[in-house]
C-alpha positions as CSV (number, residue, x, y, z in Angstrom):
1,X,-18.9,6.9,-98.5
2,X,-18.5,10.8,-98.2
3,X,-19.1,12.7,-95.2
4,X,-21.1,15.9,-95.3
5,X,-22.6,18.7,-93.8
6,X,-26.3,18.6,-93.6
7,X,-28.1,21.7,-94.9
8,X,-30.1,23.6,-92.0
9,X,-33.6,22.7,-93.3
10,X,-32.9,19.2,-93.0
11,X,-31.3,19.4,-89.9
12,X,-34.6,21.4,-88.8
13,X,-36.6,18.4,-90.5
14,X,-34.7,15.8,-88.5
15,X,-34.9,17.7,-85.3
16,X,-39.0,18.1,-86.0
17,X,-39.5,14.6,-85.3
18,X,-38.1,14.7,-81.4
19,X,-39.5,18.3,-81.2
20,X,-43.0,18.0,-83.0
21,X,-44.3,14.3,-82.9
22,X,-48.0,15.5,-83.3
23,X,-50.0,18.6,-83.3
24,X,-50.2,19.0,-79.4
25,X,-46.0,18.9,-79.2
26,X,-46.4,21.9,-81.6
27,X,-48.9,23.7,-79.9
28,X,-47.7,23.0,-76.5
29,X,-44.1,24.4,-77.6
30,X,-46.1,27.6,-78.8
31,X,-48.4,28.5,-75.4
32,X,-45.1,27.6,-73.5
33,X,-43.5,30.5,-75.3
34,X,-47.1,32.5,-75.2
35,X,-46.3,32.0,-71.4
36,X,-43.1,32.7,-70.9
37,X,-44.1,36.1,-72.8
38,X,-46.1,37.3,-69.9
39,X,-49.2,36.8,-71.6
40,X,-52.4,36.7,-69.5
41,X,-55.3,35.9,-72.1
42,X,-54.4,33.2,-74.8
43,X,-56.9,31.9,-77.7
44,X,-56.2,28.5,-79.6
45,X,-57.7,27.5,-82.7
46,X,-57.7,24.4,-84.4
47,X,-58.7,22.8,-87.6
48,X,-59.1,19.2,-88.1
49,X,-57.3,18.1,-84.8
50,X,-54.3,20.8,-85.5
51,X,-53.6,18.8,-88.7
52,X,-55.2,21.1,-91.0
53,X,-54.6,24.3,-88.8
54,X,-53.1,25.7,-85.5
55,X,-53.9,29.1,-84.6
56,X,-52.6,30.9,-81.1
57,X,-53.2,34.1,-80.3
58,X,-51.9,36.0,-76.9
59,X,-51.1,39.5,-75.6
60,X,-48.0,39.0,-74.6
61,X,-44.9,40.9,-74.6
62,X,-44.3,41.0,-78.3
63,X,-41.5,40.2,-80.4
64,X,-39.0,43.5,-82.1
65,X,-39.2,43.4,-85.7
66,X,-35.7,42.7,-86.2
67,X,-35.8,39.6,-84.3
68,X,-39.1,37.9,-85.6
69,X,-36.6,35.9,-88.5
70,X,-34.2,35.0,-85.3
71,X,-37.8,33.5,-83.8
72,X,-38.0,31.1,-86.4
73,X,-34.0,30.0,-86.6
74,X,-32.5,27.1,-85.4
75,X,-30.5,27.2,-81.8
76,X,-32.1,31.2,-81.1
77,X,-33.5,31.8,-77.8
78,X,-33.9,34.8,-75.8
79,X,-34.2,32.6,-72.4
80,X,-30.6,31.6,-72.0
81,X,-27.0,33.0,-73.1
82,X,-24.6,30.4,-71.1
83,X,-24.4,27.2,-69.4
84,X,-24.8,28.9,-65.9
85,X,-28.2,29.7,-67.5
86,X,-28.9,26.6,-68.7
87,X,-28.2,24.8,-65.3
88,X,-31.1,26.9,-63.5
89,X,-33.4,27.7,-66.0
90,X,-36.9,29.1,-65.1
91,X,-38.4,29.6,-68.0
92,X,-40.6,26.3,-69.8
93,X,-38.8,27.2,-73.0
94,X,-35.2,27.4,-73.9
95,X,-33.9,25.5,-76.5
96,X,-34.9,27.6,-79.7
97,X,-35.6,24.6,-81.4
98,X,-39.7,24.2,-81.6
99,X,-40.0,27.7,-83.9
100,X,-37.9,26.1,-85.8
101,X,-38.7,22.9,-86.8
102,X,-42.2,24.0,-86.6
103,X,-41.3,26.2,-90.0
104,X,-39.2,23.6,-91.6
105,X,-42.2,21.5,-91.7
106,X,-45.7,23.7,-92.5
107,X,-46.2,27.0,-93.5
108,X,-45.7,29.0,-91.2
109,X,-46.9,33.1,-90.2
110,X,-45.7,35.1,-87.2
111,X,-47.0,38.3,-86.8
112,X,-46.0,40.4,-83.5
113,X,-46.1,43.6,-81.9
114,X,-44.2,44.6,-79.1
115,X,-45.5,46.9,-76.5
116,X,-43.6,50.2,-77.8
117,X,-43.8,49.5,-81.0
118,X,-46.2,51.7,-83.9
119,X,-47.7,48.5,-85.4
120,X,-47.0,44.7,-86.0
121,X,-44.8,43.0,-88.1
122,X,-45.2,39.3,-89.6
123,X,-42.8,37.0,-91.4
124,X,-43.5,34.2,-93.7
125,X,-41.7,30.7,-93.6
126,X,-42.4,28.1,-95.4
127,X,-40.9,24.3,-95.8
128,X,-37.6,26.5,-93.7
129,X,-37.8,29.3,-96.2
130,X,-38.1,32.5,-95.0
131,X,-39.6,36.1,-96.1
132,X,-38.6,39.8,-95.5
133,X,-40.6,41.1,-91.8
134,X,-43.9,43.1,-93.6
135,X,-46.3,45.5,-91.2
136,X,-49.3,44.3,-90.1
137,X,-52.1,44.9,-88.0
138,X,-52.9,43.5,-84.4
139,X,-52.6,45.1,-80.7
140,X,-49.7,44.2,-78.8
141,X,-48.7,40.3,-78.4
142,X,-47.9,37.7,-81.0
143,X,-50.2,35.6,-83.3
144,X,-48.7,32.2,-85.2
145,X,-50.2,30.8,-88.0
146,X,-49.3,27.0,-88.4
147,X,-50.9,25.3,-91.1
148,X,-50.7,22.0,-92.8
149,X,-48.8,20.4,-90.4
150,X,-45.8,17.9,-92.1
151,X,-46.4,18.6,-95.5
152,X,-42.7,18.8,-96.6
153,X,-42.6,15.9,-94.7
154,X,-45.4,13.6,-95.3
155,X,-43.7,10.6,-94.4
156,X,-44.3,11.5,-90.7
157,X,-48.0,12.6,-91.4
158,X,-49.1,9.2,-92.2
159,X,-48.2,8.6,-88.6
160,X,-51.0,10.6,-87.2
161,X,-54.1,9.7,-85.8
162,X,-57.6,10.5,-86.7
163,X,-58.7,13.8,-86.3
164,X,-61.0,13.1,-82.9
165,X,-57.2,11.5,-81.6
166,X,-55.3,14.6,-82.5
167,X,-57.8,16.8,-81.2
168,X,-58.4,15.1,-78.2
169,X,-54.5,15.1,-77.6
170,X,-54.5,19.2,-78.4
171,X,-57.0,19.5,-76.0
172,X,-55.4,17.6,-73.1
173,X,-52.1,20.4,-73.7
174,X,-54.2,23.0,-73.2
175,X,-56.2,21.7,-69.9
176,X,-52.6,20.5,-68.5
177,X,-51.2,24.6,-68.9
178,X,-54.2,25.6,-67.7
179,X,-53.7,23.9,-64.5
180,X,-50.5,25.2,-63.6
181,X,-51.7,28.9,-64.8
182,X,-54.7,29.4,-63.3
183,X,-54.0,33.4,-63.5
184,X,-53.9,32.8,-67.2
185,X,-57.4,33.1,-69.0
186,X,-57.7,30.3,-72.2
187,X,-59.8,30.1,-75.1
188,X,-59.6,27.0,-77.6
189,X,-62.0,26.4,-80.8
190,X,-61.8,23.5,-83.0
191,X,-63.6,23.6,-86.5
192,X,-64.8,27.0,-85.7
193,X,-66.7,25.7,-82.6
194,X,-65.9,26.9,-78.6
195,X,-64.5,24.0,-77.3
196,X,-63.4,25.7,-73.2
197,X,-63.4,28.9,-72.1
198,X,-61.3,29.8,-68.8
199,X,-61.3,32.9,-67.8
200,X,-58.4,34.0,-65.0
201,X,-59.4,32.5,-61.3
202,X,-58.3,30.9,-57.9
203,X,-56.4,27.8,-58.4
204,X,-59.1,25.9,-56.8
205,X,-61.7,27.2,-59.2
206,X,-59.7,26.5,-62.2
207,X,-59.5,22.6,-60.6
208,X,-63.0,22.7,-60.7
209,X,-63.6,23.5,-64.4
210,X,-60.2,21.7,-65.7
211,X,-60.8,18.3,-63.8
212,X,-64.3,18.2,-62.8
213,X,-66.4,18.5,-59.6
214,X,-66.5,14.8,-58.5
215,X,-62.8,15.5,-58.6
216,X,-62.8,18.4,-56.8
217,X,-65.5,17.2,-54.2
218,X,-63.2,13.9,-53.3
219,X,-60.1,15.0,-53.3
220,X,-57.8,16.3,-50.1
221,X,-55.1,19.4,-50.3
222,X,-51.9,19.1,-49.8
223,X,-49.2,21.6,-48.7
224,X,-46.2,20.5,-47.2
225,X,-42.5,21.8,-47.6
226,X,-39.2,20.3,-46.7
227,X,-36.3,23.3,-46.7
228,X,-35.8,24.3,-50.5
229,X,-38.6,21.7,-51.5
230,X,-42.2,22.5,-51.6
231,X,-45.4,20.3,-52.7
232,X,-49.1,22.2,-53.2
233,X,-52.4,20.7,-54.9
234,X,-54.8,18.2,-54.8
235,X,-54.9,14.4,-54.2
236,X,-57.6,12.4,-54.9
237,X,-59.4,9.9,-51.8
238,X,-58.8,6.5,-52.1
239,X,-62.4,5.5,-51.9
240,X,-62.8,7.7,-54.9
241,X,-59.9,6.6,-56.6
242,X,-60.9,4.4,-60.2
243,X,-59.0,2.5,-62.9
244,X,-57.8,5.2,-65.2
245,X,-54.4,7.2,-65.4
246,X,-56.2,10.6,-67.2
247,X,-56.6,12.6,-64.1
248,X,-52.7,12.2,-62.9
249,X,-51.1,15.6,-63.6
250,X,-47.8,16.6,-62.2
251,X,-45.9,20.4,-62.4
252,X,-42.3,21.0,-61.3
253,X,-41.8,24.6,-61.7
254,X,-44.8,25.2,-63.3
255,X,-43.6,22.5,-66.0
256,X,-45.7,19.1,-67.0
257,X,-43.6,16.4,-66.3
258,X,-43.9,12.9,-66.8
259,X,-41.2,11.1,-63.9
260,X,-41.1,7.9,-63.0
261,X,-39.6,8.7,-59.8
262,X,-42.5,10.9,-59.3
263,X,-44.8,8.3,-60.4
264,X,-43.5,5.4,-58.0
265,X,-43.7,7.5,-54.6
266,X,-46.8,8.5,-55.1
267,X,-47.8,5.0,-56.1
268,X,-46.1,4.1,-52.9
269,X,-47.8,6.2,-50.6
270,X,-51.1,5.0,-52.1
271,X,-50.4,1.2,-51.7
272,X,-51.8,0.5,-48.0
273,X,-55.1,2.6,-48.5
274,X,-55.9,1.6,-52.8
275,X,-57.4,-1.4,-54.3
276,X,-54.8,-3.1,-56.6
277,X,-57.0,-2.6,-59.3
278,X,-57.7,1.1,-58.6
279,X,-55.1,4.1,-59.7
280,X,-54.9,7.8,-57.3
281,X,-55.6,10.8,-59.7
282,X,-53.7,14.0,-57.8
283,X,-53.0,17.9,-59.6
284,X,-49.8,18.5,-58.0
285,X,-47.3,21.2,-58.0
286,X,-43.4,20.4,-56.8
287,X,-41.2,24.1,-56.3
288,X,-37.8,23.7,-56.0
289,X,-34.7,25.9,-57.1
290,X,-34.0,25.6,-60.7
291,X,-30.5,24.2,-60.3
292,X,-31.9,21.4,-58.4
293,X,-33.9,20.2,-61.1
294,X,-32.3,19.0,-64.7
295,X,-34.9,20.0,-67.6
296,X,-33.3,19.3,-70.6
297,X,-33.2,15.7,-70.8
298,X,-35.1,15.4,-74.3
299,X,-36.2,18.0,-76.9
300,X,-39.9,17.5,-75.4
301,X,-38.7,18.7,-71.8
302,X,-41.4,16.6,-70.1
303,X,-39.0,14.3,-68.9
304,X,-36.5,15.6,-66.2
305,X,-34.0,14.7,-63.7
306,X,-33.2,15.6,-60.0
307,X,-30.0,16.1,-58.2
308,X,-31.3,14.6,-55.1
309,X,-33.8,11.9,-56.2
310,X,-34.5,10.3,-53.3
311,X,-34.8,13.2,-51.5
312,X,-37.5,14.2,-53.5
313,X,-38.9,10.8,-53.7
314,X,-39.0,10.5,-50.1
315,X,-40.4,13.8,-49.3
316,X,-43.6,13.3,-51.7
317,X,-44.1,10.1,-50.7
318,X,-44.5,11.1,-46.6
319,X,-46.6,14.2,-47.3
320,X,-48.9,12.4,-49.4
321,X,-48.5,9.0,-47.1
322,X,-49.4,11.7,-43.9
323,X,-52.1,13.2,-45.6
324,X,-53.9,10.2,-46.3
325,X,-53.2,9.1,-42.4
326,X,-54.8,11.9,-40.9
327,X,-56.9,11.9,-38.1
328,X,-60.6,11.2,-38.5
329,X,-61.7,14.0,-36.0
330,X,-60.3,16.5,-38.8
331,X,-62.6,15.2,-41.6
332,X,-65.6,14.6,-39.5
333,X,-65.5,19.1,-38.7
334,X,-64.7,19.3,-42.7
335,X,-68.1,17.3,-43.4
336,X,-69.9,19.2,-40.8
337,X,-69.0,23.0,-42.4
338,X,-68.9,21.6,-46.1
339,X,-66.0,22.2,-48.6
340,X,-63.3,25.2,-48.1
341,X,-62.5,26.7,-51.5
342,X,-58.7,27.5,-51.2
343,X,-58.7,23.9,-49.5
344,X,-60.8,20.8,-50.9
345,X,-61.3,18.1,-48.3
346,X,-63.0,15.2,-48.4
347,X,-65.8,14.4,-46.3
348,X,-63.5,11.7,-44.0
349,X,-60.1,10.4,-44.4
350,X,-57.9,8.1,-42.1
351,X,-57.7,8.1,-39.0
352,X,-54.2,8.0,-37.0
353,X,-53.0,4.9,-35.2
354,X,-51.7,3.9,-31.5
355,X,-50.0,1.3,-30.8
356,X,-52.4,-0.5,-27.8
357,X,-53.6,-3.8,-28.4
358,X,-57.1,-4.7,-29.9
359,X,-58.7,-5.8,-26.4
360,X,-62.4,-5.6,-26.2
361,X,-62.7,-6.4,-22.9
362,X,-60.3,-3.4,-22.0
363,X,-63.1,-1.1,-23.6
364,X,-65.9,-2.4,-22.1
365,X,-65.5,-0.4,-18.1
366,X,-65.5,2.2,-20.1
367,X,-68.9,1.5,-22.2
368,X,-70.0,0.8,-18.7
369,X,-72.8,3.1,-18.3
370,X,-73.8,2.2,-22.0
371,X,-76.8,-0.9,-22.5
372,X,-74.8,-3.9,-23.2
373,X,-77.5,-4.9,-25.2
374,X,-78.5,-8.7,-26.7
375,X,-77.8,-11.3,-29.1
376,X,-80.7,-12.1,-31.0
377,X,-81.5,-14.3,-34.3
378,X,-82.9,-11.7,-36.6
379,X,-81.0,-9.0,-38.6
380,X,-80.6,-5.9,-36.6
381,X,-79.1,-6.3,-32.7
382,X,-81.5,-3.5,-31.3
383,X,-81.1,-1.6,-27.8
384,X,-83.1,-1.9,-25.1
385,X,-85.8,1.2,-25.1
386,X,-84.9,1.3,-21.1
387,X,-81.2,2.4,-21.4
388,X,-79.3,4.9,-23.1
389,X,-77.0,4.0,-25.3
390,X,-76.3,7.4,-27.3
391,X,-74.6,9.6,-24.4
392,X,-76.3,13.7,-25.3
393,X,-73.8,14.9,-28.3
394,X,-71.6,17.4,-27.0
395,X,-68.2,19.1,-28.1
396,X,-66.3,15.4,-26.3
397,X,-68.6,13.4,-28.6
398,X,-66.1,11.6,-30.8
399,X,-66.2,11.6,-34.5
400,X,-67.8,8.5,-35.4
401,X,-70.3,8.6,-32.6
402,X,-71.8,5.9,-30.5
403,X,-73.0,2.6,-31.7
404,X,-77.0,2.2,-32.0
405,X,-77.1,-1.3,-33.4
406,X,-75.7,-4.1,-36.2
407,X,-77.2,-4.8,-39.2
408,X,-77.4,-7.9,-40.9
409,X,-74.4,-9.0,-39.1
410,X,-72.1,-7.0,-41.3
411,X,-72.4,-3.4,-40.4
412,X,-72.5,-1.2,-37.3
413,X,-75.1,1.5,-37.4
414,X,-73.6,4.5,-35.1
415,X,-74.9,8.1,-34.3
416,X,-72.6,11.5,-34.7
417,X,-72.9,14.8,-34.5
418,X,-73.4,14.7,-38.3
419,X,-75.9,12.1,-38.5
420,X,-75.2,8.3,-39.4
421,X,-72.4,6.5,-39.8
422,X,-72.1,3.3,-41.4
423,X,-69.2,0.9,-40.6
424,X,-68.0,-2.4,-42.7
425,X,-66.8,-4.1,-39.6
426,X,-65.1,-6.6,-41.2
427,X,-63.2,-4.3,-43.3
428,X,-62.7,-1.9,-40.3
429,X,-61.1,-4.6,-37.9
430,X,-59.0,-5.7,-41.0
431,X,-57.2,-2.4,-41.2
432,X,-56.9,-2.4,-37.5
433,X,-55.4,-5.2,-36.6
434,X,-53.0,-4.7,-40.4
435,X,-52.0,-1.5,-38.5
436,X,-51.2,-3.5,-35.6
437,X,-48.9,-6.4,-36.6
438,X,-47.1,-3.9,-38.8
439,X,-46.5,-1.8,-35.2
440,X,-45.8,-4.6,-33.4
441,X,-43.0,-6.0,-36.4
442,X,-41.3,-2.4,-36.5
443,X,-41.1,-2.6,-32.5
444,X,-39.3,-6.0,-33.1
445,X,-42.3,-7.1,-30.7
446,X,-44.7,-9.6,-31.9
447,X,-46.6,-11.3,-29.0
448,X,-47.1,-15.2,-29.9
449,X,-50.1,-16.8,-28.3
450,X,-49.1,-20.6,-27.6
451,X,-51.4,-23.2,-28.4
452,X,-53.1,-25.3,-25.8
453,X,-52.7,-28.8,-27.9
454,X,-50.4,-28.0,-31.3
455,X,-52.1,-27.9,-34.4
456,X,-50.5,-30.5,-37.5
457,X,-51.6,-29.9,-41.1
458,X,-50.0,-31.4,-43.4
459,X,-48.0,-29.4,-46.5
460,X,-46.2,-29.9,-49.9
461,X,-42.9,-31.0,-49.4
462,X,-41.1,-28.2,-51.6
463,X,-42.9,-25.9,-48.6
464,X,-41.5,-27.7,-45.7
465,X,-38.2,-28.1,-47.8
466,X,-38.6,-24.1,-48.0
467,X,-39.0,-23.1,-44.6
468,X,-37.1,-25.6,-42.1
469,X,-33.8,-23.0,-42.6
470,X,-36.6,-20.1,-41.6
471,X,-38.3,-21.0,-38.3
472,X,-36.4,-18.4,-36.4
473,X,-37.1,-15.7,-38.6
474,X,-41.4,-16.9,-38.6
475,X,-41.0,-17.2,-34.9
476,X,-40.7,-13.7,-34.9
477,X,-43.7,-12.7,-36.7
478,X,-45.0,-14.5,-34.2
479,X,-45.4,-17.9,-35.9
480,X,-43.8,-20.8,-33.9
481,X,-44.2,-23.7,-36.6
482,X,-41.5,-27.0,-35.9
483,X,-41.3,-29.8,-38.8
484,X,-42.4,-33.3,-38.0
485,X,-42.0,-34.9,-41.3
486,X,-41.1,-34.3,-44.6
487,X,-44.6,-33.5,-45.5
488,X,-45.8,-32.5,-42.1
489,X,-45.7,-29.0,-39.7
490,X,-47.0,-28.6,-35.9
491,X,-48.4,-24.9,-35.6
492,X,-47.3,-24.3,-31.8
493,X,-48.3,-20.6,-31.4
494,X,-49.8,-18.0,-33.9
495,X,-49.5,-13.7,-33.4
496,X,-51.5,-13.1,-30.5
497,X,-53.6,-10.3,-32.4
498,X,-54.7,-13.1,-34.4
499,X,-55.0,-15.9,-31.7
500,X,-59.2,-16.5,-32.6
501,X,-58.5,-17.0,-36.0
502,X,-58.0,-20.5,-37.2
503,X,-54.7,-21.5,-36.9
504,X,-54.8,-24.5,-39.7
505,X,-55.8,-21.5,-42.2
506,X,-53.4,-18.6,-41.1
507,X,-50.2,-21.1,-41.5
508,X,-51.9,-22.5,-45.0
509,X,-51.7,-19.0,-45.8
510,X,-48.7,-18.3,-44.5
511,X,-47.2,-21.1,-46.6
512,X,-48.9,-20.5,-50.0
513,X,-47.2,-16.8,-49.7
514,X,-43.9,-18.5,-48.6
515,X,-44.6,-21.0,-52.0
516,X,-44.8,-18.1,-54.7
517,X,-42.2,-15.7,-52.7
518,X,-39.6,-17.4,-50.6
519,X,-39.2,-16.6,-46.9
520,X,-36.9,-13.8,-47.4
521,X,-38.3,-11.8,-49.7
522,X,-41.8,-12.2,-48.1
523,X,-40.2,-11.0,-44.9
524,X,-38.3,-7.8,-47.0
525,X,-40.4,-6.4,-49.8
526,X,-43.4,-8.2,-49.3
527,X,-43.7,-7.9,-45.6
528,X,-46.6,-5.7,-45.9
529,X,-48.5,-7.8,-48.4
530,X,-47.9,-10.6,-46.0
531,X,-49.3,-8.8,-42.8
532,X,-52.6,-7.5,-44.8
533,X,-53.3,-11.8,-45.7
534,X,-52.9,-13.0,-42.1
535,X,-55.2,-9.7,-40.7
536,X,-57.7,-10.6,-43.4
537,X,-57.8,-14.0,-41.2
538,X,-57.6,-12.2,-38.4
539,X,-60.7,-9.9,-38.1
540,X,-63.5,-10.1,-36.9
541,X,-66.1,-12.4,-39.7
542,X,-69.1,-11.5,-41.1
543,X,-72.6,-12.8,-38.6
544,X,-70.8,-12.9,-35.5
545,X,-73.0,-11.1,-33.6
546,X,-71.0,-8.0,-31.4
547,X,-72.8,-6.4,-28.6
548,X,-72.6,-2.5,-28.4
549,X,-69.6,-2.1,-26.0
550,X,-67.7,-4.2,-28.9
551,X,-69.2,-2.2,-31.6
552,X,-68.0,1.4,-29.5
553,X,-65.0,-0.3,-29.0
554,X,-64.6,-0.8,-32.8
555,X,-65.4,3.0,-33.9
556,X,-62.8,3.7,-31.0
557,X,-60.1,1.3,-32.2
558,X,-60.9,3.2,-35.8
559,X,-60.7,6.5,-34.4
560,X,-57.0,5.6,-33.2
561,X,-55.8,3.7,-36.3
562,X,-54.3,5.0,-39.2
563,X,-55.6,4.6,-42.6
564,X,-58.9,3.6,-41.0
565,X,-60.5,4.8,-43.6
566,X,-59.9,1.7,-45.9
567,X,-59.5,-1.8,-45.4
568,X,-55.9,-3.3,-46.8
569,X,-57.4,-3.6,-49.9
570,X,-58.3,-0.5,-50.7
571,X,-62.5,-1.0,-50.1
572,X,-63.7,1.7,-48.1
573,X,-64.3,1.0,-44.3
574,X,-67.3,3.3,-43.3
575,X,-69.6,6.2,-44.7
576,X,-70.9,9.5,-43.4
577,X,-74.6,10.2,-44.2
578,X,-75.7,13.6,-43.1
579,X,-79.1,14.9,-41.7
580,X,-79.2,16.9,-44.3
581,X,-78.8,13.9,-46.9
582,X,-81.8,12.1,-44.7
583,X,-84.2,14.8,-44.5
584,X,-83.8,14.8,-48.5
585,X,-84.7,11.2,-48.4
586,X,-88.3,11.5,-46.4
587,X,-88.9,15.3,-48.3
588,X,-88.7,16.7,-44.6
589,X,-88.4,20.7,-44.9
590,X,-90.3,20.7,-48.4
């Protein structure tokens, strides 16, 4: 078998299918370099999906005459010149290999004008061919012509989708720049047809029009920095939060990336406050110095490395873990003077936690001077007309209010400053006393409450077999369980935050989790997951009547706890409605 050299076109060919999978790789090579020009208005065109036709138009710095055939040659870039360059690159292009491939596999026109120069020149290339630079007509910036897409290579066209697909995929590149250049005004036609029009604006405007308002309207800001590392943008509430993975968009220096790292901290710092089922959409953008950062990992330069990883992990993951911890009195003034623009906020968030323990009784001198009103058999606990129970609002009113009554034996109805607040208190207890144990188990500090008579159950013997080398390491979560047969446990204290639940179900639980994990990983990775189960047990049931100084002492447990705002699995706690939203409801003012 002889070795040989390839010839450049093929190479180019080769190099076309990491480079230009589909028509948004091409196109998304060809605004990067649009950007990277300076350019502050760009227009797109496309025909069938960018199949048929790709069309990009900017005013950007222009490219000399003599260096429009370099443009379109393999390995020529005018963004780097050494490895020093390479290792802290800025720019989102730099390999000088898109151009390139781009010509070896479509026909190809580039017609430029620098700033200085008379008038434009444009150069043909065709299949890798290319013509002699000929004058043309166009202000200053650069126009290229990219049609029939792989047709020296129409192996790789078959691969395409429908037209719809490609588009759809073309259209997605463009919304993704867009984001991370909102000073940047974009125009993109398909078919001959407007598609979007964004014209320059604020960052928070172009979130608006890229993403949507529901997305704008539920989602929180985020600005944090850590030395050299910086994070700005938008995260999405977790009550908002839905199945799909469109609306996750993530810039490191201005660049898309898709990062796994990135992915998993986020992820992480979702997992107390999101339904299982339920996936966060954010719009964020990382800044860090370019020699921190790896970018050329693959031709497609979405994928990157970091030199400190888990730095960077660990820094997203507690700026966006804070965020979505943050006191309730903050989002409570946010819903009262509506939405900032430079700063999205929700209308509530979480609220932050101490680490006191879930006493009623504690609350109720306090509550003194409130009714402490009475249990009765219908739906709604009311107050009595004699008392008081809603202190006069005032600046020390606290955010969610005071409690007027309980509905159905489910909710607590409360008044605020803002109007009503309705409270799950189910859910609401769940995340405080989840808060709690997980306190109390990173204070080494779990309170047992010992049972008057033991409790036996009895259990399968591969469980018992399980944890009889693990009663130590249960005892301190609080659990004090002793074997009395093969088949058989005593339950001799429980954790004291849970000491009215039922202890027969909080150790079958207990032991089902112990069944599909093993006592040492439940203890390690799944501590958390373990914690949430026996808190679900723990709180307060649905139809137990509460009278009001154990509903205020709810909201105020709330207003202490972090991540209040959801229950552990994900289902929001409590809602705001306004006056405004109730005049609307009984046409008061019209």
């Amino acid at each position: 078998m002889t070795i040989r050299v390839l010839p450049d076109v093929l190479i180019s060919q080769i190099a076309a299918g990491e480079v230009v999978e589909r028509p948004a790789a091409a196109l998304k090579e060809i605004l990067e370099n649009s950007l990277d020009a300076g350019s502050t208005d760009i227009q797109v065109d496309l025909e069938q999906g960018g199949i048929k036709r790709i069309r990009v138009a900017d005013n950007g710095s222009g490219i000399a005459r003599d260096e429009l055939a370099l443009a379109l040659t393999r390995h020529a870039t005018s963004k780097i010149a050494s490895l020093a360059d390479l290792e802290q690159v800025a720019s989102l292009g730099f390999r000088g290999e898109a151009l390139a491939s781009i010509a070896a596999i479509a026909r190809v026109q580039l017609t430029s004008r620098s700033a200085d120069a008379e008038h434009a020149w444009a150069v043909q290339a065709e299949g890798g061919r290319l013509d002699a630079p000929a004058p043309a007509a166009r202000a200053a910036g650069t126009t290229i012509d990219i049609q029939d897409l792989f047709f020296s290579t129409p192996a790789r066209r078959k691969f395409l989708k429908t037209e719809a697909t490609e588009y759809a995929h073309c259209a997605e590149t463009v919304r993704r720049l867009a984001l991370a250049n909102p000073q940047v005004s974009f125009t993109l036609s398909h078919n001959g047809r407007a598609q979007l029009r964004l014209n320059a604006e604020p960052a928070y405007a172009r979130i608006r029009q890229v993403l949507g308002e529901a997305f704008e309207q539920n989602s929180i800001a985020v600005e944090a920095a850590a030395g050299v590392l910086r994070v700005s943008g938008w995260v999405i509430r977790p009550s908002a939060a839905t199945g799909s993975r469109d609306s996750q968009h993530v810039f490191v220096n201005g660049r898309y990336v898709r990062d796994k790292l990135i992915v998993h901290a986020l992820k992480e710092a979702y997992r107390d406050v999101l339904h299982h089922q339920l996936n966060p959409a954010y719009c964020l953008f990382i800044e860090l110095p370019p020699d921190l950062v790896d970018v050329n990992v693959h031709p497609a330069k979405t994928e990157i490395r970091f030199r400190d990883s888990r730095g960077v992990h660990q820094f997203l993951f507690h700026a966006v873990e804070r965020l979505l911890s943050a006191p309730v009195v903050t989002d409570v003034a946010v819903a009262a003077s509506g939405l900032s623009q430079a700063s999205p906020q929700p209308a509530w968030a979480a609220p932050r936690q101490t680490v006191m323990p879930l006493q009623v009784n504690e609350a109720m001198a306090f509550y003194a001077p409130l009714d402490q009103g009475t249990r009765v058999q219908g739906s709604v606990v009311p107050v009595a007309p004699t008392m008081r129970p809603v202190p006069d609002e005032g600046t020390d009113a606290p955010p969610l209010g005071y409690a007027l009554a309980q509905l159905h034996g489910v909710y607590v109805l409360a008044q605020n400053a803002q109007g009503l607040v309705l409270v799950d208190m189910h859910a609401a207890h769940e995340r405080v006393v989840y808060e709690k144990l997980k306190t109390a188990l990173d204070a080494r500090a779990v309170p047992a409450q010992t049972l008057l008579i033991p409790v036996a159950l009895t259990a399968d013997a591969r469980d018992v077999a399980e944890i009889s080398p693990h009663l130590d390491q249960l005892a301190g979560i609080g659990f004090e369980l002793s074997v009395t047969s093969p088949t058989s446990v005593a339950v001799r204290s429980v954790p004291w935050l849970l000491k009215d639940a039922d202890p027969v179900e909080l150790t079958r639980a207990v032991l089902a989790e112990i069944a599909e994990f093993g006592v040492a990983r439940l203890l390690a990775e799944r501590r958390n997951e373990l914690l949430a189960t026996l808190a679900c047990h723990g709180a307060v049931r649905a139809n137990r009547r509460l009278t009001l100084p154990e509903m205020n002492a709810l909201l105020r447990e709330m207003e202490a706890t972090e991540r209040a705002g959801q229950c552990n699995h994900g289902r929001p706690t409590w809602f705001q409605v306004s006056l405004g939203e109730l005049d609307a409801m009984f046409m008061r003012g019209r």
